[in-house]
N, CA, C and O of each residue as an XYZ file, in Angstrom:
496
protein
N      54.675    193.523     48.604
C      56.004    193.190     49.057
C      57.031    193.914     48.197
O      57.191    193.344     47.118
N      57.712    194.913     48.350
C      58.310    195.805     47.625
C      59.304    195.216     47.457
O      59.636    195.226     46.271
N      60.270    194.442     48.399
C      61.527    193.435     47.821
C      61.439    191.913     46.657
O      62.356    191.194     46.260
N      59.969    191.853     46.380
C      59.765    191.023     45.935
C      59.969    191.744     44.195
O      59.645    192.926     44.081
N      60.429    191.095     43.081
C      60.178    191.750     42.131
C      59.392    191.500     41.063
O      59.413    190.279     40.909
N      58.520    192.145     40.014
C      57.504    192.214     39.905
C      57.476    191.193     38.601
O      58.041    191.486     37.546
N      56.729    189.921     38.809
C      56.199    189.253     37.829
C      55.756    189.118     36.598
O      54.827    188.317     36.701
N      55.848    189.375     35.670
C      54.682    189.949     34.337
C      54.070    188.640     33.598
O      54.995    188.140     32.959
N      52.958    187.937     33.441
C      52.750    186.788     32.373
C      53.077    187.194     31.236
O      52.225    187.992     30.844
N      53.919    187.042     30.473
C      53.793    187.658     28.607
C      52.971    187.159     27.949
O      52.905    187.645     26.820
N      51.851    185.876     28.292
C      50.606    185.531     27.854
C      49.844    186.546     26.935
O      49.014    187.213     27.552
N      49.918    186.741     25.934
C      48.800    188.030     25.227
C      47.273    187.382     25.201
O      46.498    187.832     24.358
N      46.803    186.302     26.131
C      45.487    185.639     25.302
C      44.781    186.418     26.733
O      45.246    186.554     27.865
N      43.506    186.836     26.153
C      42.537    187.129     26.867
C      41.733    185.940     27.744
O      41.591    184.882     27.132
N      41.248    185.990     28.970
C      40.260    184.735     29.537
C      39.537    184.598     28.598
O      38.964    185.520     28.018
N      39.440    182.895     28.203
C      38.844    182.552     26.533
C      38.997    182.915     25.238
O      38.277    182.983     24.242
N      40.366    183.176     25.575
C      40.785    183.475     24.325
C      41.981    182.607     23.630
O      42.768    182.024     24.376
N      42.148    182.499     22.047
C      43.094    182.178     22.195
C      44.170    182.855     20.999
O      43.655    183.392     20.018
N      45.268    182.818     21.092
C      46.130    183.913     20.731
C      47.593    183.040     20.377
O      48.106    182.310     21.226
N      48.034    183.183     19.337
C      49.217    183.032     18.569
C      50.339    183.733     19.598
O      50.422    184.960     19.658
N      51.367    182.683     20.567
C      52.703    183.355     21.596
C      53.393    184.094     21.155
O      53.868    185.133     21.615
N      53.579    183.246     19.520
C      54.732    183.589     18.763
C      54.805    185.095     17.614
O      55.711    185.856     17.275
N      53.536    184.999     17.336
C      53.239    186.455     16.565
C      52.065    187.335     16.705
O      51.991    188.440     16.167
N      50.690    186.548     17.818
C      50.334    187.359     17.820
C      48.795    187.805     16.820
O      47.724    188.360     17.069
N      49.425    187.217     15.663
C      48.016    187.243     14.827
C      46.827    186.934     15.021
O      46.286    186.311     15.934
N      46.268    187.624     13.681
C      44.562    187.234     13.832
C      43.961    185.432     13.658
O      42.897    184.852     13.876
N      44.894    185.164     13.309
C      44.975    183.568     13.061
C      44.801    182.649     14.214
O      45.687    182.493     15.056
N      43.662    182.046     14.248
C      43.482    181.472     15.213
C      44.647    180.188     15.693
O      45.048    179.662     14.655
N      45.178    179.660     16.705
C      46.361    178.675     17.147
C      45.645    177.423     16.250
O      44.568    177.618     15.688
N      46.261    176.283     16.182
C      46.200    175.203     16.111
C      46.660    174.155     17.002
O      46.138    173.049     17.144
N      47.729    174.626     17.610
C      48.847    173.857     19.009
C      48.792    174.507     19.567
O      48.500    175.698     19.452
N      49.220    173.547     20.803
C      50.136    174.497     21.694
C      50.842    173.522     21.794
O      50.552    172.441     21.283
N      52.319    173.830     22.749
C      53.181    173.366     22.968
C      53.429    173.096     24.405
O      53.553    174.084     25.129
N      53.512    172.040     24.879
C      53.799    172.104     26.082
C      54.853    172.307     26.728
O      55.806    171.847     26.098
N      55.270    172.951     28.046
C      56.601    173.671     28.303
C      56.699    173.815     30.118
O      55.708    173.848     30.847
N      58.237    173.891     30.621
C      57.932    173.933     31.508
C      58.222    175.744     31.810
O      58.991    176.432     31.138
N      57.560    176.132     32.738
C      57.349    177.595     33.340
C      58.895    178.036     32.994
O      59.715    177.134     32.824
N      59.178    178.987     32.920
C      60.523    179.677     33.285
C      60.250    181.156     32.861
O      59.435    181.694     32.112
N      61.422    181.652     33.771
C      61.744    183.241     34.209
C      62.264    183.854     33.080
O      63.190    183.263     32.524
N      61.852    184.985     32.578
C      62.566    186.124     31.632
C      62.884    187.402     32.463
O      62.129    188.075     33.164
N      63.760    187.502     32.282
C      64.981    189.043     33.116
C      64.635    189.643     31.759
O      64.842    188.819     30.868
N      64.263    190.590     31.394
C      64.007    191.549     29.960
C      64.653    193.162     30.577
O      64.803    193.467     31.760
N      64.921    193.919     29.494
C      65.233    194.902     29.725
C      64.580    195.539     30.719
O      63.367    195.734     30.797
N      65.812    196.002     31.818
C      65.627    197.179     33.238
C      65.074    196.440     34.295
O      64.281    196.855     35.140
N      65.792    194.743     34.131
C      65.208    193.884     35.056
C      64.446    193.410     35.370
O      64.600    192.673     36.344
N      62.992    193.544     34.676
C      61.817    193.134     34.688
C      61.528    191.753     34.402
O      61.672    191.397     33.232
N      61.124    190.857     35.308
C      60.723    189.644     35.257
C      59.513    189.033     34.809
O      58.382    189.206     35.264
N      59.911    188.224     33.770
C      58.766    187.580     32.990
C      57.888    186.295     33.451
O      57.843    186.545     34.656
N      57.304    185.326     33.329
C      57.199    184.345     33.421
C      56.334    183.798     32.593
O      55.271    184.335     32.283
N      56.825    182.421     32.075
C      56.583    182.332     30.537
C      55.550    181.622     30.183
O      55.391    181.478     28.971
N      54.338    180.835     31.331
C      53.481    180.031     31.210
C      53.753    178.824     30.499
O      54.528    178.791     29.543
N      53.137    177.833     30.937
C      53.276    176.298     30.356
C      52.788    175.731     28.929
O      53.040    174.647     28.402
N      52.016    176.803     28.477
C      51.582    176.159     27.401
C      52.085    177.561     26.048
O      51.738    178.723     26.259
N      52.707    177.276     25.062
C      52.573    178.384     24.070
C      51.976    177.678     22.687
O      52.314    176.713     22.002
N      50.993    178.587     22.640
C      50.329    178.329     21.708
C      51.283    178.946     20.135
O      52.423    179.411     20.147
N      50.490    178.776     19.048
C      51.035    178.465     17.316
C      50.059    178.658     16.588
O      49.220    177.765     16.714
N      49.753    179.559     15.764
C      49.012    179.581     14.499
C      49.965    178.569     13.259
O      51.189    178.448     13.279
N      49.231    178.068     12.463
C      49.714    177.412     11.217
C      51.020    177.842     10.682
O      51.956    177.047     10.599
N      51.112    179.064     10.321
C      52.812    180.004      9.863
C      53.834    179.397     10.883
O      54.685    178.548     10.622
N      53.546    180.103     12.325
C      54.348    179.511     13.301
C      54.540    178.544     14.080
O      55.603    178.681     14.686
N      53.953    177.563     14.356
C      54.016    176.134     14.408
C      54.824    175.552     13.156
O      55.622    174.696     13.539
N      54.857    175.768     11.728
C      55.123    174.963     10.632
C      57.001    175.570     11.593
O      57.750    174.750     12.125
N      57.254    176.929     11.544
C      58.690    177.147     11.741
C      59.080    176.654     13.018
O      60.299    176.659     13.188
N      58.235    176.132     14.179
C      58.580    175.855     15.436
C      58.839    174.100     15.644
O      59.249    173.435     16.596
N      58.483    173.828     14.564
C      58.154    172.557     14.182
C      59.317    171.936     13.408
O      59.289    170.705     13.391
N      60.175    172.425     12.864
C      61.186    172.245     11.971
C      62.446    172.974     12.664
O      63.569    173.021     12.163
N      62.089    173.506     13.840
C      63.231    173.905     14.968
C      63.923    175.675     14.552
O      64.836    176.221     15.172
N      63.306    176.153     13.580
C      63.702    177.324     12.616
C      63.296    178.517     13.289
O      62.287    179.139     12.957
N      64.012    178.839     14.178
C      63.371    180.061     15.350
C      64.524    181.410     14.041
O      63.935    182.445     14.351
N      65.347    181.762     13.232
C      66.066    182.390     12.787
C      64.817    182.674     11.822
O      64.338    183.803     11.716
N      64.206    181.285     10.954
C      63.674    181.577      9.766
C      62.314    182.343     10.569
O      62.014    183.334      9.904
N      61.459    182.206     11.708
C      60.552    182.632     12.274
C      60.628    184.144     12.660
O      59.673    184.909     12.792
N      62.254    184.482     12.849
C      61.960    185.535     13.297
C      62.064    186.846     11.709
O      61.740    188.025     11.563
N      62.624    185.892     10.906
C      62.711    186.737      9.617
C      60.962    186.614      8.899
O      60.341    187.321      8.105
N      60.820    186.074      9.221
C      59.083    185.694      8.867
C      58.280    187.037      9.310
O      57.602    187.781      8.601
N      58.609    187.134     10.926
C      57.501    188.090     11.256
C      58.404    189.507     11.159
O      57.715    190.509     10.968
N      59.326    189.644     11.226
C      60.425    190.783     11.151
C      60.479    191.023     12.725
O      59.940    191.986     13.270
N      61.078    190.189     13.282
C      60.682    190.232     15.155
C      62.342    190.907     15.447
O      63.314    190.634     14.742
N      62.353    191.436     16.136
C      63.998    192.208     17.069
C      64.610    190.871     17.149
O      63.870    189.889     17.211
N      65.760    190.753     17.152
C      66.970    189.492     17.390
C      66.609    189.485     19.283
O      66.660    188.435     19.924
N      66.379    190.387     19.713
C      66.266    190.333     21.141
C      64.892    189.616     21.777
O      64.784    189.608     23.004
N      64.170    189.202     21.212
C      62.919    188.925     21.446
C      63.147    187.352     21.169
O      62.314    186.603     21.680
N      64.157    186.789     20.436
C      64.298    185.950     19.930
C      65.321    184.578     21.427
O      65.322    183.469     21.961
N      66.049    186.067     21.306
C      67.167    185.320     22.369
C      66.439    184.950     23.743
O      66.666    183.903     24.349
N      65.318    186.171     24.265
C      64.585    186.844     25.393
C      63.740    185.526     25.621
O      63.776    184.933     26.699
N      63.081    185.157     24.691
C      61.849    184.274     25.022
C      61.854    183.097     24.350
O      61.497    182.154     25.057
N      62.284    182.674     22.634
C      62.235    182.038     21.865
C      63.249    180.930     22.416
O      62.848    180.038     23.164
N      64.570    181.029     22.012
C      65.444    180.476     22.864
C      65.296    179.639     23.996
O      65.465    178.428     23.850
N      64.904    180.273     25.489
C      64.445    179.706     26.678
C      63.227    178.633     26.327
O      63.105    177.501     26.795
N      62.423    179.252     25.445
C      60.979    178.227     25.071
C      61.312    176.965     24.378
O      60.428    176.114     24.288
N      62.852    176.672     23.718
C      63.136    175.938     22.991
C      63.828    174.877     23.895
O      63.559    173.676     23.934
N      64.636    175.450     24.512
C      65.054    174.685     25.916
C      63.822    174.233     27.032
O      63.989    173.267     27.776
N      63.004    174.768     27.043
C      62.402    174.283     27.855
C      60.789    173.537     27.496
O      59.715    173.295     28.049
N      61.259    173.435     26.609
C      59.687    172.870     25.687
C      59.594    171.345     25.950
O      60.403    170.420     25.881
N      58.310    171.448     26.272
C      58.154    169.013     27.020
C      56.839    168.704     25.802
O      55.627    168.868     25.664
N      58.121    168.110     25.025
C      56.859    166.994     23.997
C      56.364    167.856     22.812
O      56.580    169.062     22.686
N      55.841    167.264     22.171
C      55.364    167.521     20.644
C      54.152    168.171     21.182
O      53.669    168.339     22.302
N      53.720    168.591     19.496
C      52.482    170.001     20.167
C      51.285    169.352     20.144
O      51.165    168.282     19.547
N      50.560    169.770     20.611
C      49.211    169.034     21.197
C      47.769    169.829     20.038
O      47.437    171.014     19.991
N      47.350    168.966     19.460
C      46.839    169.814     18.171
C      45.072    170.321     19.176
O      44.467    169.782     20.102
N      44.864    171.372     18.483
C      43.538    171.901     18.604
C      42.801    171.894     17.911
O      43.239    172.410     16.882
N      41.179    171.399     17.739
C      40.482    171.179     16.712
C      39.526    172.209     16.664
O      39.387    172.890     17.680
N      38.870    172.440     15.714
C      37.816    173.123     15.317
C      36.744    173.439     16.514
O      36.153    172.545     17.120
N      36.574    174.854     16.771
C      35.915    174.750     17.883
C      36.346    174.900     19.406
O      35.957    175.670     20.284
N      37.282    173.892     19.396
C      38.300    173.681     20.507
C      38.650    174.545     21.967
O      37.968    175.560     21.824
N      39.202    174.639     23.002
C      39.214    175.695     23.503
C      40.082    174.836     24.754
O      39.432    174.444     25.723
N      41.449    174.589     24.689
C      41.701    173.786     25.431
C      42.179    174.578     27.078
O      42.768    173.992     27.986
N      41.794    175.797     27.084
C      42.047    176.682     28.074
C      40.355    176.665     28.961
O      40.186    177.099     30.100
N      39.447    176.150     28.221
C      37.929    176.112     28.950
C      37.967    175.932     30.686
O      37.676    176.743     31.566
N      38.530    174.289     30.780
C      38.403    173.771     32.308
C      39.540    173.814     32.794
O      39.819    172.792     33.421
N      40.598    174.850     32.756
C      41.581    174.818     32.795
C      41.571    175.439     34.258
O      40.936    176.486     34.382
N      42.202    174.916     35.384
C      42.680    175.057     36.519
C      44.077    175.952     36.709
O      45.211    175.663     36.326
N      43.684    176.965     37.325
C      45.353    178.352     37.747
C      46.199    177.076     38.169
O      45.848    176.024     38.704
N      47.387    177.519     37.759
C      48.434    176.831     38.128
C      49.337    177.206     39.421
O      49.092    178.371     39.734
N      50.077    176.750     40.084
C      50.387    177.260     41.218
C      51.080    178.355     41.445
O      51.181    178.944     42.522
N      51.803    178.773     39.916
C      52.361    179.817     40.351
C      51.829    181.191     39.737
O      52.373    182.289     39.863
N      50.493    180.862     38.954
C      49.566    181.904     38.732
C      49.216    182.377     39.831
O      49.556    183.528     40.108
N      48.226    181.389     40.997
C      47.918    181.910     41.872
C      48.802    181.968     43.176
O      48.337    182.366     44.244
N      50.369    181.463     42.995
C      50.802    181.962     44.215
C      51.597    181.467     45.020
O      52.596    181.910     45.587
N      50.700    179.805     45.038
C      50.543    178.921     46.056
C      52.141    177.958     45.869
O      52.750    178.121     44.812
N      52.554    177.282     46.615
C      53.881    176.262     46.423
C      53.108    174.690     46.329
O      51.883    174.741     46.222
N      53.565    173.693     46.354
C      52.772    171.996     46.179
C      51.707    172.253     45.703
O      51.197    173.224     45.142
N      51.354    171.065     46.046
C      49.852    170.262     45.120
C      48.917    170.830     45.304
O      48.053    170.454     44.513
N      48.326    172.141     46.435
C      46.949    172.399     46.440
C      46.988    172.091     47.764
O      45.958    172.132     48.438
């Protein structure tokens, strides 16, 4: 659909994987955060969509946790734009305290596509 414009997940985690939202590291998550979906417009119009859950390694959870998205981004040395782009919106739109992951863990295992992964509008 060429009028439609083009989607991107910014998800970096591989199927079974799991991956730090916020930086990225080799550090395995401990949380995630629960959140509701929303749209990123990023440079040259390109549309994001931000998935429901962002995960946290220990470093970034401790700064996401104490509301310190300034001290986080001086932490990893991240662009001020990346901050406003995604961080920001995730802060506004974040539902509830973070949901801890234990040893082992893999809370993406039985995890069911969500509707607007695969597409679909209602319940299924």
């Amino acid at each position: 659909m060429p009028d439609q414009p083009q989607i991107i997940d910014i998800g970096l985690n591989q199927p079974g994987e799991l991956l730090c939202d916020f930086c990225a590291g080799p550090t395995r998550p401990i949380c995630y955060y629960p959140a509701a979906v929303f749209r990123i417009t990023g440079p040259a119009g390109m549309d994001w969509e931000s998935g429901d859950r962002w995960y946290a390694c220990p470093r970034c959870a401790a700064f996401v946790d104490r509301d310190d998205y300034t001290g986080l981004q001086h932490a990893l040395n991240t662009p001020a734009h990346l901050v406003t782009l995604a961080w920001l919106p995730f802060r506004v739109n974040r539902q509830g305290p973070p949901v801890p992951i234990g040893p082992g863990e893999n809370p993406e295992q039985h995890r069911r596509p969500t509707n607007t992964e695969t597409g679909t509008e209602g319940d299924g």
